[in-house]
MDAnalysis code that builds the backbone (N, CA, C; Angstrom):
import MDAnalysis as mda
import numpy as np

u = mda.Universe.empty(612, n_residues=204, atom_resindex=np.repeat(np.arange(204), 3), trajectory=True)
u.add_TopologyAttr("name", ["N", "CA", "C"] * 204)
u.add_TopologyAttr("resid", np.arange(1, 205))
u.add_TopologyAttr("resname", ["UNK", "UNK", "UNK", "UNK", "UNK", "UNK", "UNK", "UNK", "UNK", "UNK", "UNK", "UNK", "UNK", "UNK", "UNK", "UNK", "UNK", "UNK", "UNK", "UNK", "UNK", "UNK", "UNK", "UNK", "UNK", "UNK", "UNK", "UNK", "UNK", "UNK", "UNK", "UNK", "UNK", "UNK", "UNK", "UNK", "UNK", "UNK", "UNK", "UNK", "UNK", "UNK", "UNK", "UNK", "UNK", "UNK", "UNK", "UNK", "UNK", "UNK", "UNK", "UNK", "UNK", "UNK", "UNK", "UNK", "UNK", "UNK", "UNK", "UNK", "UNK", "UNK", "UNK", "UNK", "UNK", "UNK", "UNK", "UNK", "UNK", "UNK", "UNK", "UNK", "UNK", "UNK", "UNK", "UNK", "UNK", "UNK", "UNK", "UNK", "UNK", "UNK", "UNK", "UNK", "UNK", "UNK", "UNK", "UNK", "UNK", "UNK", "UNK", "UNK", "UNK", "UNK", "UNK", "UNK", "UNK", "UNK", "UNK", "UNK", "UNK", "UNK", "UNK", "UNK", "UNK", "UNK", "UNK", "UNK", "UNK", "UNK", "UNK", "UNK", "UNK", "UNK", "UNK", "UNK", "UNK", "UNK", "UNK", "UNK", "UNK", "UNK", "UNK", "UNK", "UNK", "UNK", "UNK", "UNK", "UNK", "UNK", "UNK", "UNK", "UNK", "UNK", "UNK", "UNK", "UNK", "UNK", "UNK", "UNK", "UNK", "UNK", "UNK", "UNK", "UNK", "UNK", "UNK", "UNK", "UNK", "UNK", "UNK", "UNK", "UNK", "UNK", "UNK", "UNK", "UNK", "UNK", "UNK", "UNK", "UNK", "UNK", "UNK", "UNK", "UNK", "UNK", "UNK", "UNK", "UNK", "UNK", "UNK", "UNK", "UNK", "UNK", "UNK", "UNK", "UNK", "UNK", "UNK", "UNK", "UNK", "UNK", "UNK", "UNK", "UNK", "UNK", "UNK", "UNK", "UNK", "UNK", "UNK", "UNK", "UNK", "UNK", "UNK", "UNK", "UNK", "UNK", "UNK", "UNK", "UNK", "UNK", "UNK", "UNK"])
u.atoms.positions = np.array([
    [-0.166, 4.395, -42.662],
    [-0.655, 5.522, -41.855],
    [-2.089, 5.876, -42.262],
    [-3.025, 5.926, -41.276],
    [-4.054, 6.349, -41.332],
    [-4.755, 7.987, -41.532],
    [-3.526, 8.721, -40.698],
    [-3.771, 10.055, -40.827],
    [-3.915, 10.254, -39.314],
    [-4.838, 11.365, -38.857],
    [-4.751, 11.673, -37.566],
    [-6.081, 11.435, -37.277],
    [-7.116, 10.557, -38.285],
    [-8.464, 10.452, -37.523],
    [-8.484, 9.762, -36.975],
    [-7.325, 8.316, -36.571],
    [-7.776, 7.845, -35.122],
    [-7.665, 8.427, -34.291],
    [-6.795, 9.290, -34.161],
    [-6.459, 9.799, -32.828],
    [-7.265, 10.259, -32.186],
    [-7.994, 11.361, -33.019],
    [-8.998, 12.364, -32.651],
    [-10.125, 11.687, -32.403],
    [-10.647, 10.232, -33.091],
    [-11.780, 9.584, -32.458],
    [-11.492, 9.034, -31.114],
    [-10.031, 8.454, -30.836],
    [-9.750, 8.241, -29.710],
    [-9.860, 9.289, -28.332],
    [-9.622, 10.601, -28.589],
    [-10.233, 12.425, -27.785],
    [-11.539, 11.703, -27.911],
    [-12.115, 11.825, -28.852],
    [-13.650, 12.263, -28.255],
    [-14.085, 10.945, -27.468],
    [-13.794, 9.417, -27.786],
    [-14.106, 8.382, -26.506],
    [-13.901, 8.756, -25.331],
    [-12.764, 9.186, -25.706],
    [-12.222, 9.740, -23.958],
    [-13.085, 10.978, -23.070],
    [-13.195, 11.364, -23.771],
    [-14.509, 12.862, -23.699],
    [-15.603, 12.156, -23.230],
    [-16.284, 11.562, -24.112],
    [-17.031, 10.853, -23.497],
    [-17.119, 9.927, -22.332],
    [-16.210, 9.112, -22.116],
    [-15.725, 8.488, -20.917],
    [-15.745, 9.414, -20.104],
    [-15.088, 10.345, -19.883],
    [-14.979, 11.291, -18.586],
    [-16.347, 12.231, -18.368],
    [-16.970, 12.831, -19.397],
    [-18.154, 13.087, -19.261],
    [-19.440, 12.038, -18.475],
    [-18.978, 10.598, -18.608],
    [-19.674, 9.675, -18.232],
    [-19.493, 9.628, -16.776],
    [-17.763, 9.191, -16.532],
    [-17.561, 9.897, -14.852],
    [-17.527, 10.446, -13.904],
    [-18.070, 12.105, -14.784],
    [-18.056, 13.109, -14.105],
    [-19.555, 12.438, -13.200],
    [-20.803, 12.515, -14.618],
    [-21.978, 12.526, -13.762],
    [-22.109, 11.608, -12.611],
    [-21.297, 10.496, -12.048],
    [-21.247, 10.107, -11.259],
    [-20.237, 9.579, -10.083],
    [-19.838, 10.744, -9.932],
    [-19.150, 11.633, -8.995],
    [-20.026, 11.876, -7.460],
    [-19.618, 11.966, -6.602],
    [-20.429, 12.323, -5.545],
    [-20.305, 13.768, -4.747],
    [-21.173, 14.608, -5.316],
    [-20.937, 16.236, -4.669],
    [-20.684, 16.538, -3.598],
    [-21.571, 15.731, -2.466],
    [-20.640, 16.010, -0.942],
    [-19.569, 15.621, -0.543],
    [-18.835, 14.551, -1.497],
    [-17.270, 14.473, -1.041],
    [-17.076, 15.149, -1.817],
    [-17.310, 15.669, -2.883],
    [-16.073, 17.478, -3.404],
    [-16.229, 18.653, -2.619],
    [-17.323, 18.563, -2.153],
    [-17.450, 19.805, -1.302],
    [-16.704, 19.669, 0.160],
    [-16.812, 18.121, 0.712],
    [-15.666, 17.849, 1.841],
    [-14.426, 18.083, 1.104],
    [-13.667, 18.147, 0.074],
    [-12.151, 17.920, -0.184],
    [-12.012, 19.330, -0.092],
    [-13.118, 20.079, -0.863],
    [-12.593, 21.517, -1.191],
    [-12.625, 22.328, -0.178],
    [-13.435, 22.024, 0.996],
    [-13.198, 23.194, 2.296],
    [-12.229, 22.264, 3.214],
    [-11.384, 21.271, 2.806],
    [-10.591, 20.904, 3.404],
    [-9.300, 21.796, 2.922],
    [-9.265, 21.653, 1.647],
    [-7.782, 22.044, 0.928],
    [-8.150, 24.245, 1.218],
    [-8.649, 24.332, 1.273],
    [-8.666, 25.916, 1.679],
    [-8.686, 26.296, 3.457],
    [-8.150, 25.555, 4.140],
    [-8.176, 25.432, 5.479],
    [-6.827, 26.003, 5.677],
    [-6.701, 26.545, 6.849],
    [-5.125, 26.937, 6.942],
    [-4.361, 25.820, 7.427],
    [-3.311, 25.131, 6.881],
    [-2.977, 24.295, 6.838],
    [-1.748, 23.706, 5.944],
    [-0.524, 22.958, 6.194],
    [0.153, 22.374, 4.730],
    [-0.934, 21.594, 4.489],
    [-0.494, 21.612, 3.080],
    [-1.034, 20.606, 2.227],
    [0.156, 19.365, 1.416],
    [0.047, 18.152, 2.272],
    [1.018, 17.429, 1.364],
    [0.288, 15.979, 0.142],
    [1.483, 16.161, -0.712],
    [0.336, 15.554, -1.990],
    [1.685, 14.199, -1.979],
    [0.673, 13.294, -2.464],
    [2.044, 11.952, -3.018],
    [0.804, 10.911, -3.884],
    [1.571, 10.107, -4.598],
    [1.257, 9.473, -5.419],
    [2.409, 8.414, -6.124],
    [2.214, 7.381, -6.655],
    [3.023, 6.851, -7.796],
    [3.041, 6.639, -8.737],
    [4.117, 6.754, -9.806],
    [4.000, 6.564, -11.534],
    [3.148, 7.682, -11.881],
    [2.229, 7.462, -12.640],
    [1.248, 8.492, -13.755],
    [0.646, 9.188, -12.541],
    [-0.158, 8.637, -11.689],
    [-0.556, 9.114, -10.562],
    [-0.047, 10.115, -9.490],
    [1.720, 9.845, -9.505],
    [2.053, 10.888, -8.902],
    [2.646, 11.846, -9.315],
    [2.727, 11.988, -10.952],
    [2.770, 13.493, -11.830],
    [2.289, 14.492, -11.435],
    [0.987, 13.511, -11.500],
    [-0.573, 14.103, -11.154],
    [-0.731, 15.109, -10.152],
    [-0.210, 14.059, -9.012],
    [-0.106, 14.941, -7.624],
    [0.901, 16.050, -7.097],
    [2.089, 16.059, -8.412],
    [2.950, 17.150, -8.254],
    [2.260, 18.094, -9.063],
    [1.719, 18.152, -9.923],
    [1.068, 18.869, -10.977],
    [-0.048, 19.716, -10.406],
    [-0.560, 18.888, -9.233],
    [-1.453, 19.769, -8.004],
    [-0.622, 20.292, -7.242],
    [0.231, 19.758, -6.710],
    [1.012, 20.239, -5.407],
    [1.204, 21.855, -6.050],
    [2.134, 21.934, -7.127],
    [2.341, 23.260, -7.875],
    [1.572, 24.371, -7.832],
    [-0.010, 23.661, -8.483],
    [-0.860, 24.909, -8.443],
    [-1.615, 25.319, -7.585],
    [-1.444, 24.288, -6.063],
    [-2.281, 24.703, -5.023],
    [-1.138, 25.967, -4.134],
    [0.569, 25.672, -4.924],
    [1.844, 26.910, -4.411],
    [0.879, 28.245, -4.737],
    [0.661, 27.968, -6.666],
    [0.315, 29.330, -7.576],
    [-1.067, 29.847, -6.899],
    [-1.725, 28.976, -5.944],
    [-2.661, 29.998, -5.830],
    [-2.381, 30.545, -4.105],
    [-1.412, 30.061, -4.255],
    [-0.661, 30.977, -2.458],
    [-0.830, 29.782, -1.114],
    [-1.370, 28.648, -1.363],
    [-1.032, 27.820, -0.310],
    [-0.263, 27.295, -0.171],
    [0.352, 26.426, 1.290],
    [1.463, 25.522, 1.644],
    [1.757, 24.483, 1.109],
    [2.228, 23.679, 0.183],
    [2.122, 22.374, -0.515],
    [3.464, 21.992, -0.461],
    [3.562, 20.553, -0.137],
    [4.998, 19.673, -0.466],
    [4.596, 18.678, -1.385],
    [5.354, 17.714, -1.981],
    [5.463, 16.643, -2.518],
    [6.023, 15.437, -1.658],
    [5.204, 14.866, -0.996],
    [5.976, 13.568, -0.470],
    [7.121, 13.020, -0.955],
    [8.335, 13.154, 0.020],
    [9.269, 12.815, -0.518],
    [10.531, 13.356, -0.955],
    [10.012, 14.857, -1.603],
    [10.975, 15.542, -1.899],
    [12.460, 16.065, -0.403],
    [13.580, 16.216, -1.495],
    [14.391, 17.079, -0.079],
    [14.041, 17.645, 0.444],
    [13.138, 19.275, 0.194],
    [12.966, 20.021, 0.599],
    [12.010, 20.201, 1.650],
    [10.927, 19.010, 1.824],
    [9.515, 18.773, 2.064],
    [9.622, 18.636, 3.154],
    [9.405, 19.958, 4.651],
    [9.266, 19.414, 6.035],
    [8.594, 18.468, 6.670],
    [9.093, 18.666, 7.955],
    [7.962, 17.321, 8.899],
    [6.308, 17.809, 8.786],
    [5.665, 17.095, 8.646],
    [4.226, 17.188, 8.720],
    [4.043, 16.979, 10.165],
    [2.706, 17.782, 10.373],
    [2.934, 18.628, 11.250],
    [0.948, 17.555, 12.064],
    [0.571, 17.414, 13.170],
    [-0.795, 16.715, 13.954],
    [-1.783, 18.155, 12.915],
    [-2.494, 17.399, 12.033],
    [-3.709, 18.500, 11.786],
    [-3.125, 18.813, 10.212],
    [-1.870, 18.530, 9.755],
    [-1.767, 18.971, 8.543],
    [-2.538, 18.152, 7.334],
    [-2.730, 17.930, 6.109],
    [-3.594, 17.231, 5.432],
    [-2.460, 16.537, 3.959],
    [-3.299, 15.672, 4.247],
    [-2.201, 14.440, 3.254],
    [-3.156, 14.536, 1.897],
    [-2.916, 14.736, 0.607],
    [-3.938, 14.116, -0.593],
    [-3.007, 13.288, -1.387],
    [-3.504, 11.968, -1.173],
    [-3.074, 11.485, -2.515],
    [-3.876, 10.862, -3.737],
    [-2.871, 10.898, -5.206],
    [-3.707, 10.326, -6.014],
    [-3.637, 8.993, -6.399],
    [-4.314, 7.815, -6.525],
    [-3.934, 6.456, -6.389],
    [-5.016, 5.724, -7.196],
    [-4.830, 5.320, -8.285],
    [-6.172, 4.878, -9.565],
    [-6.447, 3.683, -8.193],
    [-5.905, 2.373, -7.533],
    [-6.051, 1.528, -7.183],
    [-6.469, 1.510, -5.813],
    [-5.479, 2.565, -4.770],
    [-5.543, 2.998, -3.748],
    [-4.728, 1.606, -3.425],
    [-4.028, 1.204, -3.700],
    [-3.229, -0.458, -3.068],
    [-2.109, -0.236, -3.390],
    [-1.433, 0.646, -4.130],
    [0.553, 0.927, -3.896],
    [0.633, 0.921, -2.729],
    [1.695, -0.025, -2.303],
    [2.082, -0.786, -1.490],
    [2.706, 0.664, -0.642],
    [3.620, 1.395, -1.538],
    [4.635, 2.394, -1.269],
    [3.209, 3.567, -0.557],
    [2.369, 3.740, -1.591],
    [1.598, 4.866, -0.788],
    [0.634, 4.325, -0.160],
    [0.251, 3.449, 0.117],
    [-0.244, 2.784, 1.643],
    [0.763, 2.793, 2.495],
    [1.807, 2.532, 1.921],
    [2.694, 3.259, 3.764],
    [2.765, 4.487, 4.021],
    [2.950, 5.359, 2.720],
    [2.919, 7.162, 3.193],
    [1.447, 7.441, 3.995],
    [-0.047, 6.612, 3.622],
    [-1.761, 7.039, 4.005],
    [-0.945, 6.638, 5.761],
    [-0.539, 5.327, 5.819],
    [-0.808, 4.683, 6.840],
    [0.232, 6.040, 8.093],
    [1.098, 6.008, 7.033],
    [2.118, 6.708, 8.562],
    [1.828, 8.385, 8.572],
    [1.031, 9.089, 7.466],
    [0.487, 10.215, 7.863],
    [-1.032, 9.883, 8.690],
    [-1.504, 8.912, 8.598],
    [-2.798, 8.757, 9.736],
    [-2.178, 8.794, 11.257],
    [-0.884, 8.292, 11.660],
    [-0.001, 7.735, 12.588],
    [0.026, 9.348, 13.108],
    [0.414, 10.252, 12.436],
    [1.099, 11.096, 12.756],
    [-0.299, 12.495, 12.988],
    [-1.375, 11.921, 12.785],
    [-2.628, 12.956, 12.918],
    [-2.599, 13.897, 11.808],
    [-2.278, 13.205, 10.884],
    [-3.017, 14.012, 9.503],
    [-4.137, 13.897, 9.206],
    [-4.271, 14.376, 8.305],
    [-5.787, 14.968, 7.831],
    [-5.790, 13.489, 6.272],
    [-6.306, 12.886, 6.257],
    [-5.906, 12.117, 4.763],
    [-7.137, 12.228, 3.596],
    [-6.741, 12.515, 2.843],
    [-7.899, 12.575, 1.208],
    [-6.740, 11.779, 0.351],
    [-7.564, 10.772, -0.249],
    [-8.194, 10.341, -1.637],
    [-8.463, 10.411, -2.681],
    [-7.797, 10.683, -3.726],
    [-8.471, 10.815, -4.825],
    [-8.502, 9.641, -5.232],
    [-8.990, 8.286, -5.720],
    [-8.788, 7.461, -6.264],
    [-10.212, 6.758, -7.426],
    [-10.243, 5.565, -7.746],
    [-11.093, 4.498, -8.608],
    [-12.003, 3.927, -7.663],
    [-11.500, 3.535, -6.349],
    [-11.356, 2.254, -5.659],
    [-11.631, 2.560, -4.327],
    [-12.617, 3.722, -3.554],
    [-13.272, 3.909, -2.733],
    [-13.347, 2.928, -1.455],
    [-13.467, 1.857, -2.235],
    [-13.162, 0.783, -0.550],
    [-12.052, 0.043, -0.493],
    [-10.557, 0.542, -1.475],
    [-9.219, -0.008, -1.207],
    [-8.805, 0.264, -0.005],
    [-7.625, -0.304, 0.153],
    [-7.088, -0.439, 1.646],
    [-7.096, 1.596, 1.961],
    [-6.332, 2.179, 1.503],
    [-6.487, 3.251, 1.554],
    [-7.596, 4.088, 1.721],
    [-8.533, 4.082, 0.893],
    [-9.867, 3.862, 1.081],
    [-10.214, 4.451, 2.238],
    [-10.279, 3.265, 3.012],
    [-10.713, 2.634, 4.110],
    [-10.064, 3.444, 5.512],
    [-9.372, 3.978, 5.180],
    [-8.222, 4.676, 6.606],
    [-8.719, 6.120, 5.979],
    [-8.938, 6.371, 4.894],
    [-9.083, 8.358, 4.534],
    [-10.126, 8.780, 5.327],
    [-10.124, 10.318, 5.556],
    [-10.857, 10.988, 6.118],
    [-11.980, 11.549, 5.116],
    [-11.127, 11.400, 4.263],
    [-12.034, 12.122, 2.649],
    [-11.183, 11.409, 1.758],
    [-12.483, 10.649, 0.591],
    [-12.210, 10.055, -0.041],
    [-13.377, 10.670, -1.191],
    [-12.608, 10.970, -2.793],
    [-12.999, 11.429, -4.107],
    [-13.081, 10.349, -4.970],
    [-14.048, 9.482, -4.981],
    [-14.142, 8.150, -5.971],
    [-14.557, 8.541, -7.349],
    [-13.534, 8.949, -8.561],
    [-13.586, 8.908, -9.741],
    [-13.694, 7.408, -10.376],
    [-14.985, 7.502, -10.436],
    [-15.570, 5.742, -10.990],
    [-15.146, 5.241, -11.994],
    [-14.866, 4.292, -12.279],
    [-14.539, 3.644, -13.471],
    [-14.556, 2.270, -14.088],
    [-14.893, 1.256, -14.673],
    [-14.531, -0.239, -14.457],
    [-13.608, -0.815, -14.019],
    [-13.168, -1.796, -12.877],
    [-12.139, -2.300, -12.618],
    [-12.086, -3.508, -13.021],
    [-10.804, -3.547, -12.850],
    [-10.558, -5.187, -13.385],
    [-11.312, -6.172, -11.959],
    [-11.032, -7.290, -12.288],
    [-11.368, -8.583, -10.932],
    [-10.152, -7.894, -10.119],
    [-10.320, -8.032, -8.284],
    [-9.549, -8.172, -7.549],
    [-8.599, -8.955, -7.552],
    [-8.296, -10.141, -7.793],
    [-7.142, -11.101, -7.983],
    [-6.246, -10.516, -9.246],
    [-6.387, -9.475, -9.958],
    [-5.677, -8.953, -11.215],
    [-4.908, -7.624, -10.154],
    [-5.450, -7.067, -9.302],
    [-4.255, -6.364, -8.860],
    [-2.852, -6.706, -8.657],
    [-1.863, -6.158, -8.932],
    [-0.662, -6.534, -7.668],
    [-0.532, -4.752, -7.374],
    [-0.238, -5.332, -5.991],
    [-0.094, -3.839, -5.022],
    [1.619, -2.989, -4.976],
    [2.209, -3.957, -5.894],
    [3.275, -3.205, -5.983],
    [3.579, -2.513, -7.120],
    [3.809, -1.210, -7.232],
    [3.760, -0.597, -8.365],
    [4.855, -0.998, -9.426],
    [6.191, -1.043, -8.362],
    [7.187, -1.445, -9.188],
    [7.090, -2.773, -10.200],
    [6.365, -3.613, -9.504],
    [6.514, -5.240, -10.358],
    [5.380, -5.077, -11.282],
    [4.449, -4.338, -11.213],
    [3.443, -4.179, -12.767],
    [4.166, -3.453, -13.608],
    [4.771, -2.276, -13.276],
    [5.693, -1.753, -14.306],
    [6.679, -2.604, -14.894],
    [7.593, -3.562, -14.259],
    [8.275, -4.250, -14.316],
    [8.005, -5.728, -15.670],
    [7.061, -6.011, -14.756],
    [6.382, -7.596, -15.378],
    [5.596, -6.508, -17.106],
    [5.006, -5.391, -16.830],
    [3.990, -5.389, -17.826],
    [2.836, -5.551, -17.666],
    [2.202, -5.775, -16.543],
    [1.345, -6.338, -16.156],
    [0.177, -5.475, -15.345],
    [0.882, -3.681, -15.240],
    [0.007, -2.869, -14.911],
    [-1.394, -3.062, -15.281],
    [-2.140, -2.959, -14.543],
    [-3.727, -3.033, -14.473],
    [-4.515, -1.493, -13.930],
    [-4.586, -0.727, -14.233],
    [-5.819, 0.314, -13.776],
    [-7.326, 0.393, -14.194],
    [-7.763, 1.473, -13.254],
    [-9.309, 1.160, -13.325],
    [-9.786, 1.962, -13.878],
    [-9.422, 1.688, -15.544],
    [-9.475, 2.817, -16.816],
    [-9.411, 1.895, -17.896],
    [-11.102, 1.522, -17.884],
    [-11.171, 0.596, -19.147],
    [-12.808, 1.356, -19.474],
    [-13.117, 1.073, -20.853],
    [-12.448, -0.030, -22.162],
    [-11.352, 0.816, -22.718],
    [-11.554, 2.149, -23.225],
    [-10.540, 2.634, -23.943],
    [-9.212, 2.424, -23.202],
    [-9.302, 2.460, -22.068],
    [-7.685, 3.206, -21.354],
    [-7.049, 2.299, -20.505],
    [-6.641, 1.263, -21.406],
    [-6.076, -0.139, -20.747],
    [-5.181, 0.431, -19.298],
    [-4.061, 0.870, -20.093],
    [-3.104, 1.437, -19.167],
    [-3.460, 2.778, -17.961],
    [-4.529, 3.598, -17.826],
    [-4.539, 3.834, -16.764],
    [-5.135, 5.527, -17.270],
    [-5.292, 5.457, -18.168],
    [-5.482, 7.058, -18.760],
    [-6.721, 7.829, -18.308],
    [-7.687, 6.906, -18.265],
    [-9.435, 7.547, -17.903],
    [-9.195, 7.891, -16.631],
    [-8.483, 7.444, -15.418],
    [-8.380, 7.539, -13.790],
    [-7.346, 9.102, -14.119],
    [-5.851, 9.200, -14.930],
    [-5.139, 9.785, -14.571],
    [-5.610, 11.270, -15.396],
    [-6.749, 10.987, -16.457],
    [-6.530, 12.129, -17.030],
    [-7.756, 13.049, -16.345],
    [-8.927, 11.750, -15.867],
    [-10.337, 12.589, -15.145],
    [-9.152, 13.443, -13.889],
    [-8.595, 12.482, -12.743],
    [-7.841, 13.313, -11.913],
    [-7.634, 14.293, -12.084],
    [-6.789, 14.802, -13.145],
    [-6.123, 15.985, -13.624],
    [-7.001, 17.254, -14.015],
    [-7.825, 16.607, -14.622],
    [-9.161, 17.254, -14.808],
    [-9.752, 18.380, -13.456],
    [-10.204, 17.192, -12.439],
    [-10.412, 16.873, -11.260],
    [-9.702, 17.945, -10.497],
    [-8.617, 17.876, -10.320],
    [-7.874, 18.721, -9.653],
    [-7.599, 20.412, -10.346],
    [-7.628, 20.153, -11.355],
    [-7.648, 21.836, -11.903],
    [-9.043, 22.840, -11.422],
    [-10.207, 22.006, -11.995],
    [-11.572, 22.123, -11.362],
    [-11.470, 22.854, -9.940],
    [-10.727, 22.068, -9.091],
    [-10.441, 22.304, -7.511],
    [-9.669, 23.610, -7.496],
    [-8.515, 23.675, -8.200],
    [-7.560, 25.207, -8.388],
    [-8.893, 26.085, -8.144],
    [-9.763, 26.131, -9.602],
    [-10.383, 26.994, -9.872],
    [-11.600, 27.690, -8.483],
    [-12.173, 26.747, -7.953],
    [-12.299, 27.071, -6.736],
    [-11.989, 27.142, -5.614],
    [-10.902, 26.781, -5.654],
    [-10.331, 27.382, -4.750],
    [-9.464, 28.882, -4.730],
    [-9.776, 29.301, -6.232],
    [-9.323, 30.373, -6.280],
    [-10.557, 31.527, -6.260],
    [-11.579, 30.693, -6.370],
    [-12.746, 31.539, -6.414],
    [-13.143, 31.728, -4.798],
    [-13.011, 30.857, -3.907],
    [-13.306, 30.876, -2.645],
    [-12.234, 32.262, -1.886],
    [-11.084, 31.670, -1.986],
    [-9.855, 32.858, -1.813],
    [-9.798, 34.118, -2.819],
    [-10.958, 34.247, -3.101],
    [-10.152, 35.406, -4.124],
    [-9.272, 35.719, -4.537],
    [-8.234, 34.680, -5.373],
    [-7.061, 34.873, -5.891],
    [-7.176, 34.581, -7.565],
    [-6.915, 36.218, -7.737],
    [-7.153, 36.349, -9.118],
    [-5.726, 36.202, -9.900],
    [-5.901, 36.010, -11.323],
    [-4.512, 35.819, -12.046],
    [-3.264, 36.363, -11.776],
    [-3.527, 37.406, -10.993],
    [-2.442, 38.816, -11.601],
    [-1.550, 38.034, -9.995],
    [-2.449, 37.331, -9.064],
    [-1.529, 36.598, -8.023],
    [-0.774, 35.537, -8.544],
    [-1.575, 34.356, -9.557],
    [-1.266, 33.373, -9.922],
    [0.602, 33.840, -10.373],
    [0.187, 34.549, -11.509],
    [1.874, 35.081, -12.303],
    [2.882, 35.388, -11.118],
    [2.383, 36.206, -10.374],
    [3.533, 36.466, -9.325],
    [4.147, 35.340, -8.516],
    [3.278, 34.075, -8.622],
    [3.952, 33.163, -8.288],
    [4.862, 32.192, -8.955],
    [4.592, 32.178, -10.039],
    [5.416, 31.554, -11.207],
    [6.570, 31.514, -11.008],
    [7.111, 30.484, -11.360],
    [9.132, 30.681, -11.580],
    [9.509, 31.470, -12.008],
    [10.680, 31.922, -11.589],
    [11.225, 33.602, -12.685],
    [12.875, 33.190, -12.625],
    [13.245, 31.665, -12.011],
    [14.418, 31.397, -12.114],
    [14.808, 30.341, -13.046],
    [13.769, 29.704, -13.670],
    [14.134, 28.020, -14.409],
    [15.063, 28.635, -15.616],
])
């Protein structure tokens, strides 16, 4: 055992990494996502694996600050509705599974955003708004588009290197990413804390 100073050198790479991503970020697609997601409107979120934590982890706090949000997928989650808005989070934008959710909420006249690595993936390519959190990718022939068989094989690939073989620089900037968004969007709505709490669980 080393102690805990790898770890903590491993935080600050990562710090740095995302500090590196931030600056190149593109401001007029945050400013398109964010007067999208404050529109009256559902808001439905989906994603897979690490990615779609992510997007429940938003879905939640876009509830706490008083908007409409589902989780693709869930029981509870109504029909989406011509005009409602789809976000998903996708390091690759090529899950096979959420290229069919982009493809059949475009079908249905949704609204579609992006968060992804991979700006001109298939997904990509069909969004209305797309949030390219940059990162190194592997070669194209190293994808496979099915989430299940990289999990499966081992063979997961994301576009979260050098430190973050497995996928961490895409899932943790996201997260980042999306809290950022809470925050203004709570600043736009004027929804101060004392709303946030009242929304909280009071049954778990």
């Amino acid at each position: 055992m080393t102690g805990c100073g790898d770890v903590l050198e491993n935080m600050r790479i990562m710090e740095e990494e995302i500090r590196a991503l931030i600056d190149k970020i593109e401001p007029e697609n945050v400013d398109l996502f964010l007067s999208e997601m404050v529109k009256e409107r559902r808001i439905y979120v989906a994603g897979a694996g690490r990615s779609g934590l992510i997007g429940r982890a938003y879905a939640m706090r876009l509830m706490h600050v008083g908007l409409e949000s589902y989780v693709v997928g869930e029981t509870v989650t109504p029909a989406m509705r011509e005009g409602d808005a789809v976000v998903i989070f996708s390091g690759s934008g090529e899950t096979n599974s959420v290229v069919d959710i982009a493809e059949t909420a475009k079908s249905l006249g949704g609204y579609l955003c992006l968060i992804t690595s991979h700006k001109n993936s298939t997904i990509g390519k069909i969004a209305d708004c797309v949030v390219e959190l940059p990162s190194p990718t592997p070669p194209e022939n190293e994808w496979e588009n099915t989430f299940e068989i990289r999990q499966i094989t081992g063979g997961y690939k994301s576009a979260s290197l050098p430190l973050a073989s497995i996928g961490t620089l895409f899932e943790t900037s996201a997260m980042i990413f999306s809290d950022a968004v809470i925050a203004s969007i709570m600043e736009v709505n004027l929804c101060g804390i004392e709303d946030v709490m009242e929304r909280l669980n009071n049954i778990q």
